[in-house]
C-alpha positions as CSV (number, residue, x, y, z in Angstrom):
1,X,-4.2,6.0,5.3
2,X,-6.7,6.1,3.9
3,X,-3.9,5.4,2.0
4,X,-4.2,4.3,-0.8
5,X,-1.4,2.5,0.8
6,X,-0.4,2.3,-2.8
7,X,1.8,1.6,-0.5
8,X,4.8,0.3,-3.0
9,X,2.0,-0.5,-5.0
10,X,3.1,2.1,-7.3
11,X,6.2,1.4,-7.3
12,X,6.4,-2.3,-8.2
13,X,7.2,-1.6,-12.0
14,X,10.6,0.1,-11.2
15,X,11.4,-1.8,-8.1
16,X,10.9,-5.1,-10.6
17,X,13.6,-4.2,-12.6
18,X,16.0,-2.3,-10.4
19,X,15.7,-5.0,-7.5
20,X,13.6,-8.3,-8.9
21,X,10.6,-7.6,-7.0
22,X,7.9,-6.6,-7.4
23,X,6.7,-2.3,-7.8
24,X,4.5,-0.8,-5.3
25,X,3.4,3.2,-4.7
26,X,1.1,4.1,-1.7
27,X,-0.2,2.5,1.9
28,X,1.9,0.9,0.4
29,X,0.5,1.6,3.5
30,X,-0.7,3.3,3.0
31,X,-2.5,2.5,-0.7
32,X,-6.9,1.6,-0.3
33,X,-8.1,4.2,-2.8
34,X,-5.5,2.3,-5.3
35,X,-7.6,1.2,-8.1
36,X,-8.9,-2.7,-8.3
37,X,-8.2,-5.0,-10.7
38,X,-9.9,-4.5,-13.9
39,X,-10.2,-8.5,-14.1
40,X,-13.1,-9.7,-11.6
41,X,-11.3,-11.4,-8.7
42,X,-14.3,-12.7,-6.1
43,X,-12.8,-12.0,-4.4
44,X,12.8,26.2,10.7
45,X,16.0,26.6,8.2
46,X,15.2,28.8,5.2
47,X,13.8,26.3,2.4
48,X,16.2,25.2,-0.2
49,X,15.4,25.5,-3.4
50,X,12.8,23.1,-5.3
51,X,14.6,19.5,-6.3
52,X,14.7,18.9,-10.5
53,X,12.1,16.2,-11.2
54,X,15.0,13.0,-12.0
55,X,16.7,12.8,-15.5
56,X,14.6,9.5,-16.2
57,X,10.9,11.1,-15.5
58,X,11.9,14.4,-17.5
59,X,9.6,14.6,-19.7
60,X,6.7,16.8,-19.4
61,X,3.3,15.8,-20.5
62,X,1.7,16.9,-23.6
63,X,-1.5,18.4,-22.1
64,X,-2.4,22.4,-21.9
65,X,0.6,24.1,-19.6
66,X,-1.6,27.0,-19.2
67,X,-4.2,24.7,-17.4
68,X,-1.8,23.5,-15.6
69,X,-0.9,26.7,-14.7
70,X,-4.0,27.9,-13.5
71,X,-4.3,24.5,-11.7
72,X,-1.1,25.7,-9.2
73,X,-2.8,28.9,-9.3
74,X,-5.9,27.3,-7.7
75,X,-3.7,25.2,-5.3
76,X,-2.1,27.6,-4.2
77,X,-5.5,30.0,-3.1
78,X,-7.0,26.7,-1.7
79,X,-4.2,25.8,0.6
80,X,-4.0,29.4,1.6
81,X,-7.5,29.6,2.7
82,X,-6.6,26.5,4.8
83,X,-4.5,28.0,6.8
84,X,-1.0,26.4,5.3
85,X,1.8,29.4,6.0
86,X,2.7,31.5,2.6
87,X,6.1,30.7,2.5
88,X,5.3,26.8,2.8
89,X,3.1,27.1,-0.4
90,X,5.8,29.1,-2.5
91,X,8.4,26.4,-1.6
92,X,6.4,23.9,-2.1
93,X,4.6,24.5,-5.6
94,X,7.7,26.7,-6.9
95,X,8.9,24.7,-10.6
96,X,6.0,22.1,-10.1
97,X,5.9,20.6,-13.4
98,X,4.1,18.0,-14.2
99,X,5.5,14.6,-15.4
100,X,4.4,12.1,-18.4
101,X,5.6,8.7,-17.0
102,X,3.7,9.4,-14.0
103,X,0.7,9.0,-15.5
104,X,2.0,6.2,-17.7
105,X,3.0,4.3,-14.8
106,X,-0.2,5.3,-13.0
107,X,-1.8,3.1,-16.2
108,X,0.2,0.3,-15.7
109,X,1.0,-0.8,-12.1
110,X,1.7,-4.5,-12.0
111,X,-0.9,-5.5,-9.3
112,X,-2.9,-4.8,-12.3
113,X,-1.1,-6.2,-15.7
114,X,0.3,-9.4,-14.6
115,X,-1.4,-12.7,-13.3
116,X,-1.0,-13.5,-9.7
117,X,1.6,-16.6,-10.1
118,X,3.6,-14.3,-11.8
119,X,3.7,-11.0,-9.5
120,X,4.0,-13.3,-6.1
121,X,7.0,-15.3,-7.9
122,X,8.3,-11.9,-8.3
123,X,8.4,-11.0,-4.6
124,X,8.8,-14.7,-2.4
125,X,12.3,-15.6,-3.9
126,X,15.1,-17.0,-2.0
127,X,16.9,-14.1,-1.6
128,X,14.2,-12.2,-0.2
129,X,12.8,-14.9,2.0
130,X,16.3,-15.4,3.7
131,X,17.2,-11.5,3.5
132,X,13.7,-11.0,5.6
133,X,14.6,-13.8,8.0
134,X,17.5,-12.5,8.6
135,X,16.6,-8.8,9.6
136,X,13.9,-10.4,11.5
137,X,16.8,-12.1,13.6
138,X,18.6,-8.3,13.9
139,X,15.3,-6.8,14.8
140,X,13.6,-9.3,16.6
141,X,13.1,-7.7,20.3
142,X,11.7,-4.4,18.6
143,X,9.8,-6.3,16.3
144,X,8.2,-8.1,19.2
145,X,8.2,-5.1,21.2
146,X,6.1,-3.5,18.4
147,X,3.8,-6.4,18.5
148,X,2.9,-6.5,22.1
149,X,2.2,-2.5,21.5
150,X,0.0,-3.1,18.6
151,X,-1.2,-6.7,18.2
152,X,0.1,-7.6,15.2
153,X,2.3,-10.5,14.2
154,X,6.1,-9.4,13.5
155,X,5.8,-11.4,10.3
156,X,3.4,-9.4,8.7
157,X,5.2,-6.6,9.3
158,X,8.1,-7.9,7.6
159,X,6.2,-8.7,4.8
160,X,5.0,-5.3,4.3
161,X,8.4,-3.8,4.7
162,X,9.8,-6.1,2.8
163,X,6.9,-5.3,-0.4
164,X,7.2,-2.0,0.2
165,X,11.0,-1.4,-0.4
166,X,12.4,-4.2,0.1
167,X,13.1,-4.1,4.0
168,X,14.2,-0.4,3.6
169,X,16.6,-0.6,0.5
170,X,14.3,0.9,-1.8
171,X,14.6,4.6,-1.4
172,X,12.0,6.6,-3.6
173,X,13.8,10.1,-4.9
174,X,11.0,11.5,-6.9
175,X,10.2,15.2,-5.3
176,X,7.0,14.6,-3.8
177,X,5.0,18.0,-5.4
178,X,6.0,17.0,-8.7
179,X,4.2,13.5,-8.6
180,X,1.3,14.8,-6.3
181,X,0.5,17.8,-8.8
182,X,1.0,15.3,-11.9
183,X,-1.8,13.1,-10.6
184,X,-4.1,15.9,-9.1
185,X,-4.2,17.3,-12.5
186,X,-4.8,14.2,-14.0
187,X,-8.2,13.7,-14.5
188,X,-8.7,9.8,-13.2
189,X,-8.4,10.4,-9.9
190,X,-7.3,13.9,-9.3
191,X,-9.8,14.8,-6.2
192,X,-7.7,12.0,-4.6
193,X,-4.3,13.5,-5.2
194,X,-5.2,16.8,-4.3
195,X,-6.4,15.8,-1.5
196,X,-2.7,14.1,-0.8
197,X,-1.1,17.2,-2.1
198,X,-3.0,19.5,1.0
199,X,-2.0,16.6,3.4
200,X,2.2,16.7,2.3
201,X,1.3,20.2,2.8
202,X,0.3,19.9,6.2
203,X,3.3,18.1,6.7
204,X,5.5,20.8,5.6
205,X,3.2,23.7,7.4
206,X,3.5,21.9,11.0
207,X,7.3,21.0,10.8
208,X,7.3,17.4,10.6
209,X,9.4,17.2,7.7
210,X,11.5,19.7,6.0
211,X,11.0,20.1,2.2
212,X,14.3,18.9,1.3
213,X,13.7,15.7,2.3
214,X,10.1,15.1,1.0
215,X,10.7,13.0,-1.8
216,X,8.6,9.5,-2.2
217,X,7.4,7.6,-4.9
218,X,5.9,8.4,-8.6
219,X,2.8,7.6,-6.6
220,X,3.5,9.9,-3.7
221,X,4.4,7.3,-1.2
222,X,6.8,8.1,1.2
223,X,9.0,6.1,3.7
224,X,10.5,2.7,4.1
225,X,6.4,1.9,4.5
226,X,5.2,4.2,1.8
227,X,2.6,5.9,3.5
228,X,0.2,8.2,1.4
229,X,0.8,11.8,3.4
230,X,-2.7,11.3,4.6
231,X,-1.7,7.9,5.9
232,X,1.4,9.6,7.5
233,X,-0.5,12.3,9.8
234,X,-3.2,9.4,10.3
235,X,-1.2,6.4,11.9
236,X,2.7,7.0,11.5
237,X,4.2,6.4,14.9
238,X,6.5,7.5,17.1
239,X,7.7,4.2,19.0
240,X,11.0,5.6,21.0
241,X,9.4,8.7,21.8
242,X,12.3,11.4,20.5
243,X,9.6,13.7,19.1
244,X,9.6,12.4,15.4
245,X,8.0,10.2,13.4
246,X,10.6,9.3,11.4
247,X,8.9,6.4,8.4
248,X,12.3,7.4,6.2
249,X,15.4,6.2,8.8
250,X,14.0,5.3,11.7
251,X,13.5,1.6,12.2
252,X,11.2,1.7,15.3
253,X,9.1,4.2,13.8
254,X,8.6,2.6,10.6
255,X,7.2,-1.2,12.3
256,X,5.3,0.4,14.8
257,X,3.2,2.6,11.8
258,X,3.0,-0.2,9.6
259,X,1.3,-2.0,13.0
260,X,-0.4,1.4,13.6
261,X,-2.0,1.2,10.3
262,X,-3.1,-2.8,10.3
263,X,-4.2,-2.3,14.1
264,X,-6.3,0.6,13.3
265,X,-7.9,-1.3,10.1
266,X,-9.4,-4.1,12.5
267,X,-6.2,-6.3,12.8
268,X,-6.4,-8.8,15.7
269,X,-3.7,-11.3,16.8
270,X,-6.6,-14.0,17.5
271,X,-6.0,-14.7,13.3
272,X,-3.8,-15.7,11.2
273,X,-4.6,-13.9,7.5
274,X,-6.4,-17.4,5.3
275,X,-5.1,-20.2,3.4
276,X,-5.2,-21.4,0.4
277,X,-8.2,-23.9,-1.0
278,X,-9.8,-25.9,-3.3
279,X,-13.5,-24.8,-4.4
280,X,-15.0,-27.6,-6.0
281,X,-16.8,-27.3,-9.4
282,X,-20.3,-27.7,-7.9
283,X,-19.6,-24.4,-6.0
284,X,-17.8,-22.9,-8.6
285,X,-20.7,-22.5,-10.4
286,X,-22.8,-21.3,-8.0
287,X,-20.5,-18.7,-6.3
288,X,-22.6,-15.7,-7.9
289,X,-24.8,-16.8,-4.8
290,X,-22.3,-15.7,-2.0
291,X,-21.8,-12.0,-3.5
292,X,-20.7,-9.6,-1.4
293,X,-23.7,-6.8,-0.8
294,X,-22.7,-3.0,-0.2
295,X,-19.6,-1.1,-1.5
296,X,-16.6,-1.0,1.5
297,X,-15.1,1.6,-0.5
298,X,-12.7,-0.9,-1.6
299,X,-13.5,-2.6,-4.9
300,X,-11.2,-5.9,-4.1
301,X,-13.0,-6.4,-0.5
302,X,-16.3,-5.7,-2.6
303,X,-15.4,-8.8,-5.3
304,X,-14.9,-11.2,-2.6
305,X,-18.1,-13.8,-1.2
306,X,-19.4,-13.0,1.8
307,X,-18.5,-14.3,5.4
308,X,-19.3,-17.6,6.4
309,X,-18.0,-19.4,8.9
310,X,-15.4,-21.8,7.5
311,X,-17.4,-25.2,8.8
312,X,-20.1,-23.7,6.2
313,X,-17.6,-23.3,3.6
314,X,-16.5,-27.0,4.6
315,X,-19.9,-28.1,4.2
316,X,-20.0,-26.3,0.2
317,X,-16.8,-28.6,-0.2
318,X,-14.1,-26.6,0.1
319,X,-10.9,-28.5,1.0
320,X,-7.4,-27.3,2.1
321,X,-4.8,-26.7,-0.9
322,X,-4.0,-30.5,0.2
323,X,-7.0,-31.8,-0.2
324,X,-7.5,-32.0,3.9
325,X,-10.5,-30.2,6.0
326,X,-10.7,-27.2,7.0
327,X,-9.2,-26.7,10.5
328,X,-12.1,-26.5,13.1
329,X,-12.3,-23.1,14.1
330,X,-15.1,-20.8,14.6
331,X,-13.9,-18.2,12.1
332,X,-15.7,-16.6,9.0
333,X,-14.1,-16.1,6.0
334,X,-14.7,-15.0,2.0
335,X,-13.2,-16.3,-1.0
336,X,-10.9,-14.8,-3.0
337,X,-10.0,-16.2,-6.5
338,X,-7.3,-13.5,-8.3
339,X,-7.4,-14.5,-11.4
340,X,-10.6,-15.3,-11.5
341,X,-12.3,-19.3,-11.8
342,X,-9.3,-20.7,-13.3
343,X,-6.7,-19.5,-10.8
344,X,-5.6,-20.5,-7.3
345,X,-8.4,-20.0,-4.7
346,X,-8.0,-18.3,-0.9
347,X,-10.1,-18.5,1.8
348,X,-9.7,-15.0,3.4
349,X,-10.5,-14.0,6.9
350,X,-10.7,-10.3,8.6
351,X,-7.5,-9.6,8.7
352,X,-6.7,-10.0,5.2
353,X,-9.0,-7.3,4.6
354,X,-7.0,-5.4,6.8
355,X,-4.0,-5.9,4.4
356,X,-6.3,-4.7,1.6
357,X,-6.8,-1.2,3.4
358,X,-3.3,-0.9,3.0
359,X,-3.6,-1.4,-0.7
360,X,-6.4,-2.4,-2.1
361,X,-5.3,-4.8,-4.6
362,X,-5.9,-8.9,-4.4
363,X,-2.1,-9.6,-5.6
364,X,-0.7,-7.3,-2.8
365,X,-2.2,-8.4,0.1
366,X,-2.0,-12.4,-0.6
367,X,1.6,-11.8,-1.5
368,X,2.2,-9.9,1.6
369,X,0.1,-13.0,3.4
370,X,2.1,-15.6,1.9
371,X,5.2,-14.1,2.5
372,X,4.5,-13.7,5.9
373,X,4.2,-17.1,5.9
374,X,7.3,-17.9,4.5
375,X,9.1,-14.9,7.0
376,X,7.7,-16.2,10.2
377,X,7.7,-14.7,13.8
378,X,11.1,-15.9,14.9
């Protein structure tokens, strides 16, 4: 992707109230372009008719419809001289309208309003713990048949699925064109969206969805892994080969792209993701010295340290959470602190940032880590 994976990133806000997790968008897997925390953290039938945008995201927004008119009137003329088919642009961007709690929830995704205790506590409860165990069991000779495919662990895909919308049960509804327009218009990130918006047309234009079903998130994630539709014609798979990749029902389809996705973002089965630590107050003070240099194009990768290897960090003083060494391994890693010097620290290695390119926020991806944990391979 580059997804934003906002993966359920998005989504988290509705999916806290209506399930007791946590609220994702993009990503999921989609979700990288999502934006970083504000707070430093070093860290063939004939088209049916368009769907009504739902009762509860009614209301329109206040800004100039006459702009936004002339907006479809320039997405339309772009994604004709693109080559997407007539007919697939009138379907599609036929009673667009756009939608005020998009943009309100766009403002206030929970990766990014609550601390990190808080939003993990959210998602590793009981219920989901022994819930993901338990579909692990069910699913445990495709998840391990996904694994051997793609090199990554069956438990972090789990944990992803299991974020995402909760292991499936989540099913965004919002009509995709309505949220993709909203947020193209908008002006915070609108090359982004429109960007997206070509892409789900793309989708449409070569037949690998029909419009009907092309709903997703406020965000625009779609699928049980809540891939961006850039994510989905970049890395959603199709494991049992019937001609579909099928991220919305089908169960192989949806492991083997969220596998797809970490695998292609440098994901290697030699690592586990990091642990958590204890930076002592001499280092504390001096971790200004271990920025990161360069811009990854993710801001939470770019407020981490820098690599070292983790006998270096062990030298610095960093301990396990227990107060124990480091394990002796010839691994680098960066810290991550996600609520900054006061909070819980992490010592990160390359396949966390992998996680990050699925949504690029520090509260996603060490809650997907630690879950994982908790999920384990079987």
């Amino acid at each position: 992707m580059r997804s934003m994976r906002f993966g359920y990133a998005a989504l988290v806000l509705g999916v806290l109230a209506a399930c007791g997790m946590r609220q994702s968008g993009q990503p999921s897997a989609a979700a990288e372009a999502a934006p970083a925390p504000a707070k430093p953290a070093v860290v063939a039938a004939a088209p049916a008719a368009p769907a009504a945008v739902p009762a509860a995201d009614a209301e329109t927004v206040s800004f100039d419809r006459k702009a936004f008119d002339a907006f479809l009137v320039d997405l339309r003329r772009e994604a004709l001289q693109k080559g997407i088919k007539p007919d697939v642009v009138n379907t599609a961007l036929t009673g667009v309208d756009p939608v005020m709690r998009i943009i309100q929830r766009d403002r206030n995704q929970a990766e990014f309003k609550l601390d990190f205790a808080t939003y993990r506590d959210r998602v590793i409860t009981p219920a989901n713990i022994a819930r993901g165990q338990k579909l692990r069991d069910d699913n445990l000779d495709l998840l391990r048949q996904v694994s051997v495919r793609y090199g990554v662990q069956p438990r972090f895909i789990l944990a992803i699925w299991g974020i995402e919308t909760r292991y499936g049960a989540v099913k965004a509804d919002v009509p995709l064109f309505h949220s993709l327009a909203t947020l193209a218009f908008d002006r915070r990130r609108s090359s982004y969206f429109r960007n997206e918006l070509f892409s789900a047309l793309t989708m449409l234009d070569r037949g690998y969805i029909d419009f009907p079903t092309l709903k997703g998130s406020w965000a625009g994630a779609m699928g049980q892994p809540q891939f961006m539709p850039s994510s989905y014609l970049a890395y959603a798979e199709d494991f049992d080969g019937d001609g579909k990749r099928d991220i919305w029902n089908n169960r192989g389809d949806v492991f083997a792209s969220i596998a797809n996705y970490l695998a292609k973002h440098g994901w290697t089965t030699a690592q586990t993701w990091g642990r958590e630590v204890k930076v002592p107050a001499s280092l504390q003070n001096r971790l200004g010295e271990f920025a990161r240099q360069g811009q990854s194009g993710c801001r939470a990768i770019d407020q981490m340290t820098r690599d070292l290897p983790v006998a270096e960090w062990g030298k610095l003083g960093v301990r396990r959470a227990d107060g124990g060494e480091l394990p002796k391994v010839q691994v680098a890693g960066a810290l991550v602190q996600p609520d900054g010097a006061g909070g819980p620290s992490f010592l990160v290695y390359g396949n966390y940032r992998a996680i990050l390119r699925y949504n690029c926020a520090h509260h996603y991806a060490l809650t997907v880590s630690l879950l994982a944990d908790r999920l384990g391979d079987g």
